[in-house]
C-alpha positions in Angstrom: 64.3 -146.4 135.0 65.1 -145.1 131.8 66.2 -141.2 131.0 64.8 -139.2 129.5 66.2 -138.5 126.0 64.7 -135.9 123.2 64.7 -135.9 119.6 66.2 -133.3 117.9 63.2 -132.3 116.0 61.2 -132.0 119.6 64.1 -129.8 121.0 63.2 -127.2 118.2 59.8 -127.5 118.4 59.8 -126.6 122.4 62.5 -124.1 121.6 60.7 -122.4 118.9 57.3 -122.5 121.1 59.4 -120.6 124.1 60.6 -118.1 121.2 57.2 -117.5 120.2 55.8 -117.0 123.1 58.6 -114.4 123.9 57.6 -112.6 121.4 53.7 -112.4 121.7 52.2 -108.9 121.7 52.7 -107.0 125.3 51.5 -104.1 126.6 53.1 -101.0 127.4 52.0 -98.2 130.0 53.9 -96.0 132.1 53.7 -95.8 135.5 50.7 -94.2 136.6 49.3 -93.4 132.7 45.8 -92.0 132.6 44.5 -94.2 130.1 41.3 -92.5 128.5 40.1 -95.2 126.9 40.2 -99.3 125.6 43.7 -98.4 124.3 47.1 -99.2 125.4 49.8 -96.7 124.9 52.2 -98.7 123.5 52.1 -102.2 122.0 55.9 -104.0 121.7 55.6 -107.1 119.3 57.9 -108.7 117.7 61.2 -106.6 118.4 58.6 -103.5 116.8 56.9 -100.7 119.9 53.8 -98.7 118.4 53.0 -95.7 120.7 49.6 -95.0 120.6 48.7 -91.1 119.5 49.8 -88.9 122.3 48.9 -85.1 123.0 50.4 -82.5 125.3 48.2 -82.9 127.6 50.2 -82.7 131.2 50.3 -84.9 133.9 48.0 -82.9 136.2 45.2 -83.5 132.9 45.7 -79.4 131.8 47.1 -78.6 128.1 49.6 -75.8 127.8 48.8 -72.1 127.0 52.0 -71.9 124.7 51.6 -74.6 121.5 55.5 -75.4 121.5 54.8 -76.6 125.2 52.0 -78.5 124.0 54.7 -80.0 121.4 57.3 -80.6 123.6 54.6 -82.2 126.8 53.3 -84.5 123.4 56.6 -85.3 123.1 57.4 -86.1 126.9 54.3 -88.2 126.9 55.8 -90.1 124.3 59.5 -90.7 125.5 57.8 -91.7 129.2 55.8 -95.1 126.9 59.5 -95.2 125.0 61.7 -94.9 128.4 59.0 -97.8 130.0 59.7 -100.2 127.0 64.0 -99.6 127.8 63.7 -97.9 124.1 64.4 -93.7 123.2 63.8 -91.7 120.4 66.8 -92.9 118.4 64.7 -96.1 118.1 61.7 -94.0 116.1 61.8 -95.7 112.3 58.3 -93.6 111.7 56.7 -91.0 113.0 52.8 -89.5 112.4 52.1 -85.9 113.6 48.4 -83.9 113.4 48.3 -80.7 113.5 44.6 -79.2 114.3 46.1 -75.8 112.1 49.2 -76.2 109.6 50.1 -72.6 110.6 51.7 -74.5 113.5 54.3 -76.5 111.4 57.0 -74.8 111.8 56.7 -74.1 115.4 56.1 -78.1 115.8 58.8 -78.9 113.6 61.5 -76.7 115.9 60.5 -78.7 118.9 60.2 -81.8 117.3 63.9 -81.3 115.9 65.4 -81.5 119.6 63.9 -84.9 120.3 65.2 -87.0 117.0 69.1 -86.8 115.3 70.2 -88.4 112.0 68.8 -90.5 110.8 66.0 -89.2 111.0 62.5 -91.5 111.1 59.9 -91.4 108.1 57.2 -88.9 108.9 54.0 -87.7 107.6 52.2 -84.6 109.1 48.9 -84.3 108.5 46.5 -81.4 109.1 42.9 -83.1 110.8 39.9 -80.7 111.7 40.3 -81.4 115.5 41.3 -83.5 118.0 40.3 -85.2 121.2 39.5 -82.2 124.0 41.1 -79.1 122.8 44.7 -80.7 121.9 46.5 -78.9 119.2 48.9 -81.5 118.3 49.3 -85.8 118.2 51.7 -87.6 117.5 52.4 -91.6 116.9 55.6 -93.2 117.2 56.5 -96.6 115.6 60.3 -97.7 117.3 62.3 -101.3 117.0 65.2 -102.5 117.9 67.1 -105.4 116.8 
């Protein structure tokens, strides 16, 4: 019997099939995440995680009274999809934040400054008419890593 011997050219083909398929599109959902929806929370592709829209909504499914809470629970919700994808808010490249009343910017932007550090990620804040139940605040996260 002869061995088995492989051309160069089909090495890198099934080496380049294994990579590809490495890097297909995965899910993303914390442990015990209370998905509301057909939605993941976070998609990782190709090196690149998207976090889906978050609010400050608690574990326990209750919003806080005090909107700087509501920032900083948004913001939780969104390091728990980071944290189960081994990446942290140093990752962030961009960031999307709706406020349901721009009166709240500043407030949003004091909590918000305690979660990222220099370099800071490309954001855009944008004031929507409302949100999903009586949320305040979302934010959207886009993270990679080489």
């Amino acid at each position: 019997m002869r061995p088995l011997t492989l051309s160069l050219p089909i090495v890198l083909v099934l080496l380049l099939s294994i990579f590809a398929n490495a890097q297909q599109k995965q899910a993303i959902s914390p442990a015990g995440a209370q998905i509301a929806g057909p939605y993941s929370p976070g998609i990782l592709a190709g090196g690149v995680l998207y976090v889906a829209g978050q609010v400050g909504r608690t574990p326990d499914g209750k919003y806080p009274e005090k909107f700087q809470d509501e920032v900083k629970q948004c913001l939780e919700n969104v390091g728990e999809i980071l944290k189960t994808a081994k990446y942290s808010f140093s990752d962030a490249v961009a960031v999307q934040v709706y406020l349901t009343d721009m009166s709240t910017f500043q407030a949003m932007n004091e909590v918000y400054a305690t979660y990222f550090s220099k370099p800071f990620p490309a954001r855009t804040t944008v004031g929507v008419k409302e949100l999903v139940g009586p949320a305040r605040i979302e934010i959207t996260v886009t993270a990679w890593k080489k």
